[in-house]
Each structure stands twice: as structure tokens, then as C-alpha cells.
C-alpha positions in Angstrom: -47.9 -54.2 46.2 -48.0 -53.4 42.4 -46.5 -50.2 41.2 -49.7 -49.2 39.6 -51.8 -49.3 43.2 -48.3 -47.7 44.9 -48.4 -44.9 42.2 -52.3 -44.5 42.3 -52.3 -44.1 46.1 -48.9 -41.7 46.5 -51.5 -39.6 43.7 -54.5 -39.9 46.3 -52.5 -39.2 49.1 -50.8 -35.8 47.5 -54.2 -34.9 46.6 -55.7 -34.7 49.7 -53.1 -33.2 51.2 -53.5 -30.4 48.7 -57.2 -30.2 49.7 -56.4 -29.9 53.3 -54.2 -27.3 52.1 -56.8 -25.2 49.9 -59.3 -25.4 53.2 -56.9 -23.5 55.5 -55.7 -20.8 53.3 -59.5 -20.8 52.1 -58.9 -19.7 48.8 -62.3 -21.2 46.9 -60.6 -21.1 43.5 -57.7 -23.4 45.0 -60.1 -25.2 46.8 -62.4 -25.7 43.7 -59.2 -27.3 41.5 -57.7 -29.6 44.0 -61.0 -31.2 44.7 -61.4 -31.9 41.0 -57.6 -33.1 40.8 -58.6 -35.3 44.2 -61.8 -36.9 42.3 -59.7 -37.7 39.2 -56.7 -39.5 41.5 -59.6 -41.3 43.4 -61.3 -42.6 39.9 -57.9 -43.9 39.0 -57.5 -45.1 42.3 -60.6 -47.2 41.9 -59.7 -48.2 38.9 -56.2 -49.3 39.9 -57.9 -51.2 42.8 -60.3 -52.8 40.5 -57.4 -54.4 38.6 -55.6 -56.2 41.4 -56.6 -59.6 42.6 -57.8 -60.7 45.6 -55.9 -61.2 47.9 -54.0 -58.0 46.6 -57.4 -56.3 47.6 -56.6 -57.3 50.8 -53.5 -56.2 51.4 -52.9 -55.1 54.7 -50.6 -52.1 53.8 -53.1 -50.9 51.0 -56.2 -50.9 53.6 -54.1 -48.9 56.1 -53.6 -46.3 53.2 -57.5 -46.4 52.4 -58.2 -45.4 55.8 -56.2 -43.1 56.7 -57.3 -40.9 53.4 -60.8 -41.7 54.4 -60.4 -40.6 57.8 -58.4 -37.5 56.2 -61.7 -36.6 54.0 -64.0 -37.1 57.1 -62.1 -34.3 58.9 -62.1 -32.3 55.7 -65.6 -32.3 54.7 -66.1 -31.6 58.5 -64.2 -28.6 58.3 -65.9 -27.7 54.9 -69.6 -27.9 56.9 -67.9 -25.8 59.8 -66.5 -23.2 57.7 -70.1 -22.9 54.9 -72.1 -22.5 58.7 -70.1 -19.6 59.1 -70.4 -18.2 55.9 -74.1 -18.2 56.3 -74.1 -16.3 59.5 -71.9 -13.8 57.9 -74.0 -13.6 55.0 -77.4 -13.2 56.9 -75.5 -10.8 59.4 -74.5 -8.5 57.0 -77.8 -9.0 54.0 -81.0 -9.7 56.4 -83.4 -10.7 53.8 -81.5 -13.7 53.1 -82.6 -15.7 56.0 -85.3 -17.8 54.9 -88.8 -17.0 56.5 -89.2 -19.4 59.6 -92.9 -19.6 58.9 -94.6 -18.7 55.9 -96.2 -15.3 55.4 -99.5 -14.8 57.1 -102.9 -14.4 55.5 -104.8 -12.0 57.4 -107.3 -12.7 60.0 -109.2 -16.0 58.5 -106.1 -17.0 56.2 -106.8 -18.1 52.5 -109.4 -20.0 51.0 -108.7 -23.1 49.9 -107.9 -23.9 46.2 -109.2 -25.7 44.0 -107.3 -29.1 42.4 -109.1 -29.2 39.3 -109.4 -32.8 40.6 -113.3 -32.1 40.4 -114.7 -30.0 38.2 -117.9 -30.7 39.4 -119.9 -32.6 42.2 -123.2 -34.0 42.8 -125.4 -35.8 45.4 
């Protein structure tokens, strides 16, 4: 394994780390710059990757690595959906009007008439 992939992978792997670290002490400001410092490790990564032959690409040991960071970002964007659901709930518990309308208002006892497209300004028999 190169040293470039090696060093370009340790990055990745700190990185998400640090994400997993932002989510639980759910601090969005932390959360906000080690997802951007996890993006730029992953471009690098990809570009890292890009450069190796391959049968480098296939290295056993680097594919092992891949995984487990993807399976690390499938529990972290899981957690992320899990922790903006209850965010909302919060939010429309304590500032009602937030909730969006289930069904839209009504229109009285015959509703609206229809409108007009402008498709036809004029029609004829």
C-alpha cells in the first residue's frame, strides 16, 4: 500500500471519528466544521485512490478500510435523521404553527372556482 492512500485514509478515518464525535456532544458548530474537514479528506481520498493502479484498487486491506468508514457514515447519517426527527417534534411542540397544514385550507361550502390558464383566451363552436 502506497503511503499516499495510507496517509489519505488514516485522514478519512480521523475525520469521521471526529464526526461521530461532533453528533454526540451535538454541538452544530462542531458538527458543521468536521463534516467539511470529512468532505475535504474524502476528495483527497478519491483522488489518492484515483492515482493507484489496478490491482492497487483492489487491495484487500484498502477495501476493508473503505467499508468500514462507509459503514461508519451509514450509522452517522442515521443518527443525524434520528436526532433532526426530534428536533422537529420539539420545535412543533413548543411553536404550533410550524407544523405544516395536513390538508390545505378549506374554501367554504362549494370550494373555489376554477381558474383560468390563459391557455384559451377564447372559445368557439
Amino acid at each position: 500500500m502506497s503511503t499516499l492512500i495510507e496517509k489519505s485514509l488514516t485522514d478519512a478515518e480521523r475525520h469521521v471519528a471526529e464526526v461521530a464525535a461532533a453528533i454526540v456532544s451535538g454541538e452544530p458548530q462542531s458538527l458543521g466544521i468536521a463534516s467539511a474537514s470529512l468532505r475535504q479528506a474524502t476528495l483527497t481520498l478519491s483522488d489518492a485512490v484515483q492515482r493507484l493502479s489496478p490491482a492497487q484498487q483492489r487491495d484487500p486491506r484498502v477495501s476493508a478500510r473503505v467499508r468500514k468508514m462507509a459503514a461508519a457514515l451509514a450509522l452517522q447519517r442515521e443518527s443525524l435523521i434520528r436526532r433532526s426527527v426530534l428536533v422537529e417534534r420539539a420545535l412543533n411542540t413548543l411553536v404550533p404553527a410550524t407544523r405544516d397544514a395536513g390538508y390545505a385550507q378549506g374554501a367554504g361550502a362549494y370550494g373555489r372556482p376554477g381558474r383560468q390558464s390563459g391557455a384559451f383566451g377564447r372559445l368557439s363552436a
